[in-house]
N, C-alpha and C positions, 0 to 999 in steps of 0.2 A: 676786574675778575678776581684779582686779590683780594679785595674789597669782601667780594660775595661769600667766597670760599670761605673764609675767616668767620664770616657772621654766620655760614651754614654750620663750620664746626662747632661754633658756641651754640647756637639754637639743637645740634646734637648731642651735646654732652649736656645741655639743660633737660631735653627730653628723656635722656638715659637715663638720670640722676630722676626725675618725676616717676620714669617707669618702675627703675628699683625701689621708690618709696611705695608705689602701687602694692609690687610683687611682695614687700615684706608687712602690708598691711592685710592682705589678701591668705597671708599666714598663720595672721595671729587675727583670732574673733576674740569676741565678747563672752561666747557661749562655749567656750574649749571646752569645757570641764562638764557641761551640763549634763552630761549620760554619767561621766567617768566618776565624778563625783560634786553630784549637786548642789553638796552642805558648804559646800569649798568658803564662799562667802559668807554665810552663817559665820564659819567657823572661826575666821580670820578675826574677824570684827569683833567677838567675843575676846578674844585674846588681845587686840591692841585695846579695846575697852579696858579691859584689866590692868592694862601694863600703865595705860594713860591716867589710871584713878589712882596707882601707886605710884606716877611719879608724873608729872603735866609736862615736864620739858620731855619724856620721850617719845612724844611725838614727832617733833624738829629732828630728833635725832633718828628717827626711824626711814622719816623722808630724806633726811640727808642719805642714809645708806643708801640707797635706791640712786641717789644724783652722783653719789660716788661710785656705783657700778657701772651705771650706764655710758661714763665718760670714761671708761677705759676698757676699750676690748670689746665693745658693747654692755649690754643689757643679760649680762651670763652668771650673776651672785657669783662672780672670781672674788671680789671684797669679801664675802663672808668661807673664803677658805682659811684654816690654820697653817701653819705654814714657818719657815725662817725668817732670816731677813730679807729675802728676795720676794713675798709675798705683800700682795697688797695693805694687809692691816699696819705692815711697815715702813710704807710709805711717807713722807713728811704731814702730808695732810689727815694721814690717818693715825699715825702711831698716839699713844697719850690720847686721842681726839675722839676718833670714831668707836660708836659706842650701840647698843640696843641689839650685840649677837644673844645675848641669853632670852630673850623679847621674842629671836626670830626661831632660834631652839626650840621654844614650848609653842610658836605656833607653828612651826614644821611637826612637831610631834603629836600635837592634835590633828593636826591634818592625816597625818600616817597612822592614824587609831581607825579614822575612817574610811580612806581609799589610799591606801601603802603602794610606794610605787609610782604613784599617777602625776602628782601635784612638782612642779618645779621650784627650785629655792628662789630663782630669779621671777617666778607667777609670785609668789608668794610677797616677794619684797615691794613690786610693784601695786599689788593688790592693798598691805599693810600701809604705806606711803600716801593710796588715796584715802584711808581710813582713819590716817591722822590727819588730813588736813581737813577732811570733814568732822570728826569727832573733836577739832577745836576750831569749831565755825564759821570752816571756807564752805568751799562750794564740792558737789562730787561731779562722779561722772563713771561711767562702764568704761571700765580696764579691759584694754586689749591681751588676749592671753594667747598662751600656745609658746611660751620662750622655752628653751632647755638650758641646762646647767652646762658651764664652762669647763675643763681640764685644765685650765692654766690661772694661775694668781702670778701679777707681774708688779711688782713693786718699782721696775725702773719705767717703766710705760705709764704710770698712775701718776711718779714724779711728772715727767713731762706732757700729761694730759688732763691734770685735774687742773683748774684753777687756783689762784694766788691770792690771797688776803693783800700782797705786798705789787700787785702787778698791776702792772700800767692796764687801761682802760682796752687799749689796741690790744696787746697780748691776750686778756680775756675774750676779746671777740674773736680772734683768730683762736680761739681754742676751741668757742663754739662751732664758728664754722667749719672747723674741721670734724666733726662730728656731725657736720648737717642742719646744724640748727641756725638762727638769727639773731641779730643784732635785740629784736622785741622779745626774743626768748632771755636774752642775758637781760636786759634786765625785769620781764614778768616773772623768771626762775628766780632772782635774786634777789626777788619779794615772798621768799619764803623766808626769808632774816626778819620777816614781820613775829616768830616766834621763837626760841631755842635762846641758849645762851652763849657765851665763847669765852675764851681764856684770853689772862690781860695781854700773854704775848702776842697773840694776834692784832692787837693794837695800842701797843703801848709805845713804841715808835713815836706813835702819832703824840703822844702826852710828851716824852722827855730828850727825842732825839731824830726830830721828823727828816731833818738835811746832815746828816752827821755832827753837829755843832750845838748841840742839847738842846735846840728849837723846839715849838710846840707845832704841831700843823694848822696853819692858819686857815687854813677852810673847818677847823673843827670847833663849834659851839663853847663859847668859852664854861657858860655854866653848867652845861654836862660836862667837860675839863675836870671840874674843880671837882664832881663828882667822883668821876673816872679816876682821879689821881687818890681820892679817897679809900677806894675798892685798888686800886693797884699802886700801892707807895713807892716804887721802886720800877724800874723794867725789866727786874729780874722775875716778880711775883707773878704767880698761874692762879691769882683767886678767877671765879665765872662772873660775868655782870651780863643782864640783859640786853640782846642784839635789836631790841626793841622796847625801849624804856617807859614807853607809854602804855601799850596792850601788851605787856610778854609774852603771854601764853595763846591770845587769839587770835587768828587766822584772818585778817584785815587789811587795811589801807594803809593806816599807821605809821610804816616803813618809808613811803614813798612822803610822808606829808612831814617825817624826820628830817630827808636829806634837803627837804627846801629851806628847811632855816639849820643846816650844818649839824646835822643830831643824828648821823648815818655812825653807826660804831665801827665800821674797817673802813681801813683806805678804800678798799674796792666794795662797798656801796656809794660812800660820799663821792667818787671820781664818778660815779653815774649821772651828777648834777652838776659836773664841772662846767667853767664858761668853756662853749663850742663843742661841748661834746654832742655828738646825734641822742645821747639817750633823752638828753635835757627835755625834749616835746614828751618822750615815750611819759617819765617820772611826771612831768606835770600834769597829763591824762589821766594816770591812776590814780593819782591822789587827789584828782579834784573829781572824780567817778572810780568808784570801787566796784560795780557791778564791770567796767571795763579790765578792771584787773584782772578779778575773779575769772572772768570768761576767759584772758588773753592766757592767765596760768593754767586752767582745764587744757586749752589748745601747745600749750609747751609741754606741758606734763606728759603729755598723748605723745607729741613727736619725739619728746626724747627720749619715752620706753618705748620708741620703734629704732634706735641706735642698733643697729646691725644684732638683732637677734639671731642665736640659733635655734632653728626649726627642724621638721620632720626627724631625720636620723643623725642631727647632727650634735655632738654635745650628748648629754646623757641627762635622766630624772634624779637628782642625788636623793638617798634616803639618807645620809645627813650632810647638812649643810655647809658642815666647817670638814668632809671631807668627799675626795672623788670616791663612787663606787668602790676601785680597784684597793683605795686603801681603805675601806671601813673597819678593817679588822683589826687598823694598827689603831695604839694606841696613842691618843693625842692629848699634848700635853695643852691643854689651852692658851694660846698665846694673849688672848683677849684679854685673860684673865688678869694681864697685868696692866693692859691699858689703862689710861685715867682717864675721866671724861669732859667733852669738851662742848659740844653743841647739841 
């Protein structure tokens, strides 16, 4: 009887957990905007077009903002509030790093030219996210819409729920999962390192001090190495080098056909190929079939701009992005403004 009870609770908490993905999909359409304002996607696309012809790596970095919203507090644009050091752009993963708030400024303000009011920062990001990975030749797909803007930017919650360049392969998956998402998601999301760039400290480690005792990391490609230490002399230096050495800028396979001969640029790509890891079958699928990826990233994309959005009254429309409603009047001093950039 023990037995039974146990298995009906799991097969309850399986079905509760399918129903609230139901109920927050059931939330958010395709068509949110279609009355309120139609141009919405015109408008968007126009504006990452521009941003992506002035500069090709901000793409990468547009969709990263979007992957760093959504893993902390849900899918509510808290990343793009201004703020102290308690807010998210201060975060480890984001200070110096995260980058493309001026990108999301001009197209929040084309948006509010034509329906002021309506449009969310957090629609907005996810919309701009699928537009760069199509605008450098992934795949698309309709954006779920209907999210509202967040009242909280949390800088100690972003620590502990954004992922790690430095983190064991288990701690990545347990970050997704606790977000909802899978094991196929961490690594078809982590196939968006198929573009963008990083800084050498995110893996410089790997070049002059992998085990504390100035080792190189031996799962790392000796003659990308010899590159890597070229673009970063030291492990003190922040030059950028491409997180995909082969296609930088395009939306491909590339990433996953990397990690098979040791050419993954952070620890936490190459541990996706590690011996016994579960990703190992996933990596070897997409890079020996790219319409597999493509597809498997459209299907991650989807579920993790459904990370606990807020809907109907909940949360608020911001008309501007880096502040709540209630303070639009103060004057803000841009903290982005000082960021460096990173991916």
């Amino acid at each position: 009887m023990m037995k039974r009870s146990n298995s009906f609770k799991g097969f309850s908490l399986l079905m509760t957990s399918f129903m609230l993905c139901l109920a927050v999909r059931s939330q958010l359409t395709t068509d949110f905007y279609s009355k309120t304002c139609p141009s919405l996607l015109s408008i968007v696309r126009r504006q990452v077009q521009s941003a992506i012809r002035n500069e090709m790596r901000m793409a990468a970095s547009l969709l990263r903002l979007h992957f760093h919203d959504c893993f902390v507090n849900g899918c509510d644009a808290s990343v793009l509030l201004d703020g102290d050091s308690s807010t998210e752009k201060f975060a480890v993963a984001n200070v110096n790093s995260a980058r493309g708030f001026e990108v999301v400024d001009a197209i929040k303000s084309a948006v509010e030219s034509a329906c002021s009011g309506v449009v969310s920062c957090a629609d907005i990001l996810a919309i701009a996210a699928r537009d760069s990975v199509l605008l450098s030749g992934g795949p698309t797909w309709r954006v779920l819409l209907g999210r509202r803007d967040g009242l909280i930017s949390n800088a100690t919650l972003a620590n502990a729920s954004l992922p790690s360049p430095f983190e064991t392969l288990d701690a990545i998956i347990t970050k997704f999962v606790n977000v909802g998402l899978n094991v196929t998601d961490v690594v078809s999301l982590s196939g968006a390192h198929t573009f963008g760039r990083a800084q050498c400290f995110t893996f410089s480690s790997r070049l002059y001090n992998f085990t504390g005792v100035g080792d190189q990391d031996p799962d790392l490609n000796e003659t990308l190495a010899v590159k890597l230490r070229e673009i970063c002399p030291n492990i003190t230096f922040n030059n950028l080098t491409d997180l995909d050495h082969t296609t930088p800028d395009a939306f491909d396979n590339s990433y996953f056909k990397n990690l098979q001969v040791k050419e993954g640029l952070l620890q936490s790509d190459q541990i996706l190929f590690s011996d016994g890891a579960d990703t190992v079958e996933i990596v070897n699928a997409f890079s020996s079939n790219q319409s597999a990826f493509l597809e498997s990233f459209v299907e991650s994309m989807i579920r993790m701009g459904n990370i606990s959005p807020l809907t109907g009254s909940a949360g608020e429309v911001r008309l501007n992005c880096r502040v709540t409603n209630a303070n639009i009047s103060t004057t803000s001093d841009s903290a982005d403004a000082r960021l460096v950039s990173s991916i």
